[in-house]
N, C-alpha and C positions, 0 to 999 in steps of 0.2 A: 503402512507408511505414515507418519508423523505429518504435522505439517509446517510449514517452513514462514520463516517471514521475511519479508523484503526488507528491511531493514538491517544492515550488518556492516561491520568492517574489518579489515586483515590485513599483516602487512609482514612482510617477510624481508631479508638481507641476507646477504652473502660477500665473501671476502676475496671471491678467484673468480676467472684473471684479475679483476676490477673490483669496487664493491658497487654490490648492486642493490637497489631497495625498489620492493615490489608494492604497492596500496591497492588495494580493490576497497571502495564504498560502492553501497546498493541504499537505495531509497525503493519505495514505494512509486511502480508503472503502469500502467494497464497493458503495456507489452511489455517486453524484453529490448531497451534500448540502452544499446556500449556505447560509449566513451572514450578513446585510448587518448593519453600523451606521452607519445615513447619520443625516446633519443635517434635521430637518422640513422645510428647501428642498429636498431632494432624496428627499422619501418614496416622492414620485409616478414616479420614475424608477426606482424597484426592480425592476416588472415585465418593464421592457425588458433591467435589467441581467441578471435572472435569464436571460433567455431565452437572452440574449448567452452566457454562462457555459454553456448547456443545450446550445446549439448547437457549441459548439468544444470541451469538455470531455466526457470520458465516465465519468469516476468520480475519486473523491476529497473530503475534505471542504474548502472553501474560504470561508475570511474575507473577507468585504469591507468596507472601512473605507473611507468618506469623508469627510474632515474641509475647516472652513473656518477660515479662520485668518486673524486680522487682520495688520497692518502690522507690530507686536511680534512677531509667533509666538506668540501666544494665542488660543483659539478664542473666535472675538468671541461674548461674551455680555453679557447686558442685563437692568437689574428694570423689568416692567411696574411701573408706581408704582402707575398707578391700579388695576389686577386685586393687585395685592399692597394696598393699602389695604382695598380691598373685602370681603379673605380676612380681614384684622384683625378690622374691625368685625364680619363673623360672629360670628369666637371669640371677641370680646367680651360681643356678644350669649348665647352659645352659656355663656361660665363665667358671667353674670349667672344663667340659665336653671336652674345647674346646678354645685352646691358641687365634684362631684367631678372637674370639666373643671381638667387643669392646663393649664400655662403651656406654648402652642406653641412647639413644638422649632426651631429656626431653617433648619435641612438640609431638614425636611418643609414648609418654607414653601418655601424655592426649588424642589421637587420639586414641587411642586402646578401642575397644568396651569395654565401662560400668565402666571403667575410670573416665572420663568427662563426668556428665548430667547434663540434667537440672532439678531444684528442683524439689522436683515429688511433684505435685499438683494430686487432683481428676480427671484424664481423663475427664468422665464422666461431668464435668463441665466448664471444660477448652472448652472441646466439643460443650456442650451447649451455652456456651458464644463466642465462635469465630464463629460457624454457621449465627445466626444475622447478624454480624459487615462484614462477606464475603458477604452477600447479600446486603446489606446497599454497601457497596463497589463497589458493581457488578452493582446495581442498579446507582450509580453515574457517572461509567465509562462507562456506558452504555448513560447517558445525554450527557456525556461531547463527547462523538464520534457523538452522533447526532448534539451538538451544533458544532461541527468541520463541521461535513457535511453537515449543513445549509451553512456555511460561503464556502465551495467546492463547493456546488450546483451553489452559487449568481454567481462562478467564472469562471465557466465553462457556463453559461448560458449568459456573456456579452462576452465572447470569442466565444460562436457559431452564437449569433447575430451577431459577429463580418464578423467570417465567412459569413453566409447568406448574409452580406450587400458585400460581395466583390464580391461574385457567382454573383448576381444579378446584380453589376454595369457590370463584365463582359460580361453578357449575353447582355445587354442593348448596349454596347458597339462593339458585334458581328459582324451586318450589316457593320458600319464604317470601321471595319476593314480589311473586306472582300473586300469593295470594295477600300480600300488604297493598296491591294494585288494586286487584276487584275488593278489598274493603274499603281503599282508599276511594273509586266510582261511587260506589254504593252509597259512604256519605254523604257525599257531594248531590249523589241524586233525592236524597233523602229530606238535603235542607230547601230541597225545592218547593217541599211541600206541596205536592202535588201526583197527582194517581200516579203509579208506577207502571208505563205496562213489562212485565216480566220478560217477554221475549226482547223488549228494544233495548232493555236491561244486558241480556245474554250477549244482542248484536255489538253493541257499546261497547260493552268486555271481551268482546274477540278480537274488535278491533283496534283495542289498546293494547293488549296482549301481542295480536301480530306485531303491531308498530314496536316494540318495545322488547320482541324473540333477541335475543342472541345466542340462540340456543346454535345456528347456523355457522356466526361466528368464532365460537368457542371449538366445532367441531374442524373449524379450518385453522384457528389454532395451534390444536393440537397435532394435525397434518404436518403444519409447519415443523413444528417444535421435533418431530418424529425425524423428517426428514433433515433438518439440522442436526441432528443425533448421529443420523447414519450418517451425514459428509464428515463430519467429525472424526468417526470410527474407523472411517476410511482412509482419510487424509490425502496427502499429497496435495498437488495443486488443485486448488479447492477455493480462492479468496472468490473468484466471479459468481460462483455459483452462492457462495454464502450469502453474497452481497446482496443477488435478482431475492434472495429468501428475506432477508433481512427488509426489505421492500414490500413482500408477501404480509410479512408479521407486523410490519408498520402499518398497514392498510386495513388489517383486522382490527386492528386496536384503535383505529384513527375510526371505524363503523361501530365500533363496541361504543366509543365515548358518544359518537353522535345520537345511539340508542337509549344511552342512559338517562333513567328515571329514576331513578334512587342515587343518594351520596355512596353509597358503598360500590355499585357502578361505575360512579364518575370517578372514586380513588383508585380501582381497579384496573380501568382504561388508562390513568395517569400513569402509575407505577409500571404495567406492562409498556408505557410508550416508551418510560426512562429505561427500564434494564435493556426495552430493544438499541435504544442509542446510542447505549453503552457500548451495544454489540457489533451494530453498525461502525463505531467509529476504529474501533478493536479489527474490524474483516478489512478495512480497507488495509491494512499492512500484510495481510497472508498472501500468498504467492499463488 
């Protein structure tokens, strides 16, 4: 399985009975939260579309627009005459009743239920005809987040090589450093001028040695970087689990720097925290 990114958009039309234009955007969710703004012919049709969207996506926040649009390119709308007549006479009735009733606003007369619709076509086919065009839709925005997440996988995968190659120069690097440690003790105890005793010598150097292992860290690292491999390899919806790692690997690197005693440590700890960031900022879009 590939993996997908929350980030996408799609949008589909059609010319029978009506035209019809479908948009799906998806953003970045930590669930799976819809959206719809359909036209009153198509209210009854939410539930299936929801499910639709429930079944083949697994997180992400996502809009769905359905619009109906006459011959011009405008969304056919219409005044009831008679329900707008009707609403008159009320507020007629209602400022005779009542000195401090002003003069009805013209936007909350078209806003008043059954006012303002849109041309009444066949439900029923409107129905039929925008069903298609949301799967066709659903089906493309569903390409276009795997082609996202082709192009997130290539990116996160030359960032974790990246990684891998630094753990490993580090590790290779280890012995060298250990022992630039105890000659760097040794001198220090040297300009003391003063008896040496040998064993407080050895206790000194373990205990700087300990303080200063990332021998530890390196091997959790690499754990990381393994198991980031294999979510990878695997795919599909995978962003949470990336993310709890991504956390993992920042926490290593965030104990590697605190340990550092040499410059080539502390550029080490730096560079692994950048490409982890990178990679962090890259997982929050995957699905």
């Amino acid at each position: 399985m590939t993996l997908h990114s929350m980030t996408a958009f799609a949008r589909e039309t059609a010319s029978a009975p009506t035209t019809l234009v479908v948009e799906l955007r998806s953003v970045n969710h930590r669930y799976l939260d819809c959206h719809f703004k359909l036209p009153d012919s198509l209210r009854a049709l939410e539930p299936k579309l929801r499910e639709a969207l429930a079944s083949t996506l697994k997180r992400g926040k996502v809009d769905c627009q359905i619009r109906v649009i006459d011959a011009a390119g405008k969304d056919t709308l219409e005044i009831n005459q008679e329900r707008l007549g009707a609403l008159l006479t009320a507020l007629a009735d209602v400022r005779e009743r009542s000195v401090d009733a002003g003069a009805p606003d013209a936007l909350a007369l078209l806003q008043f239920p059954g006012v303002c619709q849109a041309e009444e076509l066949a439900e029923s086919s409107v129905q039929n005809a925008a069903w298609p065009l949301f799967e066709s839709a659903l089906q493309t925005l569903q390409e276009n987040r795997a082609r996202e997440g082709q192009h997130l996988e290539e990116f996160l995968r030359r960032r974790l090589d990246g990684i891998a190659r630094e753990v490993e120069t580090l590790r290779q690097a280890l012995p060298a450093l250990r022992t630039r440690q105890e000659e760097r003790l040794r001198r220090r105890l040297e300009e003391l001028e003063q008896p040496l005793d040998e064993g407080r010598i050895e206790q000194e150097l373990v205990m700087l040695l300990h303080k200063a292992d990332v021998e530890e860290e390196l091997d959790r690292l690499e754990a990381h970087i393994d198991e980031t491999g294999r979510i990878l390899n695997k795919g599909g919806p995978c962003g949470r689990r990336l993310d709890f790692l991504m956390q993992e690997l920042n926490r290593e690197a965030n104990t590697l720097s605190s340990k550092a005693t040499t410059s080539t440590t502390t550029q080490s700890a730096v560079e692994l925290k950048v490409l982890i960031e990178q990679m962090r900022e890259q997982v929050q879009n995957i699905e």
